[in-house]
One Martini backbone bead per residue (centre of mass of N, CA, C, O) as a GRO file, in nm:
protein
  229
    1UNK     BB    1   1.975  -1.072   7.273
    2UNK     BB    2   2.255  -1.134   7.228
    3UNK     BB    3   2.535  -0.995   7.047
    4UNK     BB    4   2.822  -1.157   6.892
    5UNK     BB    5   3.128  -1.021   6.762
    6UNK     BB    6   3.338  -1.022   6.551
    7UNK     BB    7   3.617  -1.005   6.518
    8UNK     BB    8   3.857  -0.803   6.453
    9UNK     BB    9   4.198  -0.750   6.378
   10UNK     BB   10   4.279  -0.593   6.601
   11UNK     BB   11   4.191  -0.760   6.806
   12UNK     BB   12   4.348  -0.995   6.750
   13UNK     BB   13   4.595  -0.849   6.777
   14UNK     BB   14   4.619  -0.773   7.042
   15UNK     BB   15   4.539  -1.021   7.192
   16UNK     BB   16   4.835  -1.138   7.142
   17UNK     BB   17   4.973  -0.877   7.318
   18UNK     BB   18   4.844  -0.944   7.594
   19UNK     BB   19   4.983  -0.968   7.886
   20UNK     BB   20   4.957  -1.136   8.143
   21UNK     BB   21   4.885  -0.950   8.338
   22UNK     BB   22   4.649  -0.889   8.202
   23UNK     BB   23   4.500  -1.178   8.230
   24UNK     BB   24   4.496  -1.175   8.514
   25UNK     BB   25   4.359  -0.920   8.585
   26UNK     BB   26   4.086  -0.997   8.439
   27UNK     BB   27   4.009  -1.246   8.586
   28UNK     BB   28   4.008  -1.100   8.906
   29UNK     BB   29   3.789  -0.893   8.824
   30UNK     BB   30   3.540  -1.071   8.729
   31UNK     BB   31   3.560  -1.225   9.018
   32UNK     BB   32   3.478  -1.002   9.177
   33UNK     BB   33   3.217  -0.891   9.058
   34UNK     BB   34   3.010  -1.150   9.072
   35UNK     BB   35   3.032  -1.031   9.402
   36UNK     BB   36   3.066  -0.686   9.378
   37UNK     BB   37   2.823  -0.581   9.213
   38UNK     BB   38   2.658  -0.316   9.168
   39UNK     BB   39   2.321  -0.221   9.270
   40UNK     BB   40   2.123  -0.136   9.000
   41UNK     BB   41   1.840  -0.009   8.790
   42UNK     BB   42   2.007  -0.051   8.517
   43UNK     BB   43   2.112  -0.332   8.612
   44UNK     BB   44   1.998  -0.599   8.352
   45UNK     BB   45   1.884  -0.439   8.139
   46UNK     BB   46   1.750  -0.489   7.803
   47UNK     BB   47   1.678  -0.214   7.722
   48UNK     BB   48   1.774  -0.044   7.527
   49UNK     BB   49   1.722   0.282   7.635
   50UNK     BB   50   1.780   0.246   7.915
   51UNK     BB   51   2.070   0.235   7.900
   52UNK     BB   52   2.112   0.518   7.729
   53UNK     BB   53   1.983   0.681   7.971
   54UNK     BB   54   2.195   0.635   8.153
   55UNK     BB   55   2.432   0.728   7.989
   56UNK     BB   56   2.368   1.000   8.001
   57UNK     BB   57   2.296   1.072   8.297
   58UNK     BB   58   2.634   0.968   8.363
   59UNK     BB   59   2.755   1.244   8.243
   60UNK     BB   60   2.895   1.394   8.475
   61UNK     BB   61   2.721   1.207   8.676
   62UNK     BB   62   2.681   1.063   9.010
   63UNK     BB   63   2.508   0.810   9.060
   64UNK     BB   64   2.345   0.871   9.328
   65UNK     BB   65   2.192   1.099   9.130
   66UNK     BB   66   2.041   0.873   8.950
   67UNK     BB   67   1.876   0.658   9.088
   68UNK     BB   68   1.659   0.819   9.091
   69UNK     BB   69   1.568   0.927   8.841
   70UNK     BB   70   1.562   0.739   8.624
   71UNK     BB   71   1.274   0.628   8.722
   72UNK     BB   72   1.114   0.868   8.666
   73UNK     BB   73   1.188   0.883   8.340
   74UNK     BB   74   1.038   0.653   8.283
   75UNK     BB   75   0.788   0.656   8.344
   76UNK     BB   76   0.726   0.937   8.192
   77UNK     BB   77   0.950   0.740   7.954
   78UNK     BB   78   0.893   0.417   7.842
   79UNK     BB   79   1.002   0.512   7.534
   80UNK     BB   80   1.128   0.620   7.297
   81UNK     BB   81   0.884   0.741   7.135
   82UNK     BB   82   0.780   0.900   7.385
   83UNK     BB   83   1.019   1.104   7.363
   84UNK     BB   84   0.962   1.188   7.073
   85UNK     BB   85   0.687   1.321   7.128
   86UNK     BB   86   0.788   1.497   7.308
   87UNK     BB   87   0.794   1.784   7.438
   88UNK     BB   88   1.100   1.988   7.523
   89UNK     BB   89   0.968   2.079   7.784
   90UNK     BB   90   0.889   1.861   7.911
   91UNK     BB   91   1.216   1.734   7.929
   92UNK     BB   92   1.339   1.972   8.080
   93UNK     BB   93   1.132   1.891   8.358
   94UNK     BB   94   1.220   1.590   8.378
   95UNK     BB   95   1.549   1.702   8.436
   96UNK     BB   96   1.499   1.830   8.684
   97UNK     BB   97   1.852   1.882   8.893
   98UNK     BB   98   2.035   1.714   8.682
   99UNK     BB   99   2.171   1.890   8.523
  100UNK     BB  100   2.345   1.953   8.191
  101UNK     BB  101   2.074   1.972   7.977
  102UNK     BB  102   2.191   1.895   7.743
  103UNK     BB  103   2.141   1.621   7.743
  104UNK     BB  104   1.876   1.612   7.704
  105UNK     BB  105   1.847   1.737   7.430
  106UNK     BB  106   2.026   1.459   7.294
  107UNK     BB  107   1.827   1.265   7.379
  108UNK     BB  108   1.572   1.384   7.232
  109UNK     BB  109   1.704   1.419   6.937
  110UNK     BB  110   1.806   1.081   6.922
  111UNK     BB  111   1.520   0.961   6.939
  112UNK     BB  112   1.415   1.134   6.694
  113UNK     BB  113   1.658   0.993   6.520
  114UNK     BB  114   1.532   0.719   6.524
  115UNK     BB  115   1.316   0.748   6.432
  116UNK     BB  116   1.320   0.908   6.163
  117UNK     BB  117   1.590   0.656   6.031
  118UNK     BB  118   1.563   0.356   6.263
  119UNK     BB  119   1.238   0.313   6.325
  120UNK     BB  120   1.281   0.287   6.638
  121UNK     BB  121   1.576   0.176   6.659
  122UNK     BB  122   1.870   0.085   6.817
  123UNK     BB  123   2.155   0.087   6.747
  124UNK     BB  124   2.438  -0.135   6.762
  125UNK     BB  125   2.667   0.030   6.653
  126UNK     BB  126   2.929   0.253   6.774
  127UNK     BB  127   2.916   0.414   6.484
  128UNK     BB  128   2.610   0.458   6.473
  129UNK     BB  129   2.605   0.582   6.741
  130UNK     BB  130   2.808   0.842   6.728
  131UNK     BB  131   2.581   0.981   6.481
  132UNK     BB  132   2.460   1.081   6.760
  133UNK     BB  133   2.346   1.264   6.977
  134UNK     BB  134   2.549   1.284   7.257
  135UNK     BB  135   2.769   1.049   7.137
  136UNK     BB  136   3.037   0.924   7.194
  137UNK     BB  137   3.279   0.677   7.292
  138UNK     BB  138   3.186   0.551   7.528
  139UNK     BB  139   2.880   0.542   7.500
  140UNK     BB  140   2.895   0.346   7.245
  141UNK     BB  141   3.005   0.120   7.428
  142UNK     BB  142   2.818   0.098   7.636
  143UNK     BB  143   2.579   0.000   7.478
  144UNK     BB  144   2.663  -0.203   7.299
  145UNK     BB  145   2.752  -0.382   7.520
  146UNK     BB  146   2.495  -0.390   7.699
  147UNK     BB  147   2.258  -0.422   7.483
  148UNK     BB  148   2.438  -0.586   7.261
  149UNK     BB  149   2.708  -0.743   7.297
  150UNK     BB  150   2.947  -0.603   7.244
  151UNK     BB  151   3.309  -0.623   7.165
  152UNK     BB  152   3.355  -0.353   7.328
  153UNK     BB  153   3.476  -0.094   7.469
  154UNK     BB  154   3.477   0.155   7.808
  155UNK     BB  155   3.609   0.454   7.843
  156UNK     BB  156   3.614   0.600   8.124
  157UNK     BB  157   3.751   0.756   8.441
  158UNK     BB  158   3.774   0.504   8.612
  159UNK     BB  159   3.892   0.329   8.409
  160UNK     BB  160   4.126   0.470   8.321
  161UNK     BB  161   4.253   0.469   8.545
  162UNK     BB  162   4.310   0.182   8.613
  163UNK     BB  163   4.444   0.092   8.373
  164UNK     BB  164   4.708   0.294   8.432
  165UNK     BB  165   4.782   0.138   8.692
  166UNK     BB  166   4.782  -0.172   8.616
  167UNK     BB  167   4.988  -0.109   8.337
  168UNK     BB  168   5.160   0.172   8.305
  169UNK     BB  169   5.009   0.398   8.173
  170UNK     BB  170   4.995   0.695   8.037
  171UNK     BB  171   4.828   0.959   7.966
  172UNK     BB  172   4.984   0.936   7.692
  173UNK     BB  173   4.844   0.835   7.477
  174UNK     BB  174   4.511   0.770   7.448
  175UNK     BB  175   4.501   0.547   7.186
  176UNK     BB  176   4.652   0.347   7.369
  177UNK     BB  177   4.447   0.279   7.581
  178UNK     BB  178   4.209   0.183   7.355
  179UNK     BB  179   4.370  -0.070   7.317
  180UNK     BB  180   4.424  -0.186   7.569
  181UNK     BB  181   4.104  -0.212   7.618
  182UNK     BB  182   4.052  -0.392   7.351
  183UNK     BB  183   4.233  -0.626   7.432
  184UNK     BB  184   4.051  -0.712   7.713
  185UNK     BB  185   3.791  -0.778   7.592
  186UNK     BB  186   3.598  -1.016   7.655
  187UNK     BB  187   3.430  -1.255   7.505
  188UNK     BB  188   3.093  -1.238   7.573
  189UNK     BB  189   3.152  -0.997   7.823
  190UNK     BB  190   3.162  -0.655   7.763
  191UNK     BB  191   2.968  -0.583   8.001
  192UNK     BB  192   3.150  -0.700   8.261
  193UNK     BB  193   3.380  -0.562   8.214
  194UNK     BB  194   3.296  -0.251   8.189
  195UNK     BB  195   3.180  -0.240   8.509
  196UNK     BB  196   3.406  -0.328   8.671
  197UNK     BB  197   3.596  -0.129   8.574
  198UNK     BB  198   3.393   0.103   8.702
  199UNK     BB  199   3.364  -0.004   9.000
  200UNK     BB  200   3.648   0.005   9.111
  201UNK     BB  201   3.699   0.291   9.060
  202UNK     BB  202   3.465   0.377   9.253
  203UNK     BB  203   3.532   0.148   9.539
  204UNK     BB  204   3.862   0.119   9.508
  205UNK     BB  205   4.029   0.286   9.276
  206UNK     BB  206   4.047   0.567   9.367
  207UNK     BB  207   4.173   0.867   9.321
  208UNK     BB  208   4.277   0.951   9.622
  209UNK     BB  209   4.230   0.671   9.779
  210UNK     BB  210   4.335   0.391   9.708
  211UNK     BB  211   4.265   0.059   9.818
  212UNK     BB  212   4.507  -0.160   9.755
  213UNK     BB  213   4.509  -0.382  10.036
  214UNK     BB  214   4.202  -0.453   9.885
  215UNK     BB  215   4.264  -0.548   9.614
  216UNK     BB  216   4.166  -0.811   9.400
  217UNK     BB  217   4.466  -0.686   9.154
  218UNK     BB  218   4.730  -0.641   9.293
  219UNK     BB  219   4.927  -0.819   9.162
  220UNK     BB  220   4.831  -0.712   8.877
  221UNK     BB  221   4.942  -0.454   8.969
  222UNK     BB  222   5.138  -0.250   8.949
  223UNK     BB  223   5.047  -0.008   9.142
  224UNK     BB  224   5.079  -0.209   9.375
  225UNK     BB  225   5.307  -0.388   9.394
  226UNK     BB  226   5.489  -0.151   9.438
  227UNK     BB  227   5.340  -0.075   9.739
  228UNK     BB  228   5.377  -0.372   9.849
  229UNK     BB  229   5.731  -0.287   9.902
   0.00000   0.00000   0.00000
């Protein structure tokens, strides 16, 4: 079951800063979401591990690439549990193409650290995420949101893009992005508006060639409606 918390003070303020163009943006994005939400093997699972597994996976590392492997390590690690108590190199050999090998150590590190101080229940709160090896800013708030429905940010590169872009961010400082993250939160949403926002950078507000006269939020977004002038 979903875990909804309360708003915290900086939340309340700045939710009352958020701009309508924020909340307009925010409301066409989720609408668009609800009907072209990417169909992934780890979207919708309840388990937080498997959660955990993909966010671990994802990091640096292209979702098509993600994709096949994802199950096939939960099969052969099919709870914390089991992972925490293979061997290293087994864990290394189950990880074997997807690159990045330290992601391996980190989460089987991670595994053993929850077996052995919180009982084998992957904590809730991002605070005490960030606190297991090879887990972020991003991954804690990825996990706490998705698995735990806590209403924090994950800002991705993805994310982060399209933030930029649609209220007119600069790249400095980064803690501006993430207040202005956390102030978009929708209450009771946040594992659907953090993957939205994942979604669209990945599939329609791209890198380099960003789909504009398509894009869902362009009236909502700074550099659409500049664009579209």
């Amino acid at each position: 079951m979903a875990i909804l918390a309360t708003p915290s003070p900086r939340q309340k303020q700045n939710a009352c800063r958020l701009p309508a163009r924020g909340r307009a943006f925010r409301r066409r994005l989720l609408a668009w979401y609800a009907r072209h939400a990417r169909k992934l093997p780890w979207r919708g699972v309840c388990d937080p591990y498997a959660v955990l597994v993909s966010e671990m996976m994802l990091q640096q590392t292209q979702v098509r690439r993600v994709v096949d492997f994802f199950p096939r390590f939960l099969a052969r690690y099919p709870t914390l549990e089991d992972l925490a108590a293979a061997p290293a190199d087994a864990v290394r050999e189950a990880w074997d193409g997807l690159g990045y090998y330290a992601r391996a150590r980190n989460l089987h590190a991670a595994a053993r650290e929850v077996v052995a101080t919180h009982g084998g229940v992957l904590p809730e709160r991002p605070e005490a995420l960030r606190r297991l090896p090879g887990i972020g800013r991003y991954t804690a708030g990825a996990v706490a949101s998705i698995a735990f429905g806590i209403d924090v940010p994950a800002v991705d590169t993805n994310a982060a893009r399209v933030l930029r872009r649609a209220l007119g961010v600069r790249r400095r400082p980064p803690a501006r992005l993430w207040r202005l993250a956390e102030a978009l939160v929708p209450r009771g949403r946040a594992a659907d508006w953090n993957q939205a926002l994942m979604d669209l950078g990945a599939t329609v507000c791209t890198a380099r060639v960003p789909r504009c006269a398509s894009c869902p939020v362009r009236t909502s977004c700074v550099t659409g409606v500049r664009r579209s002038r």
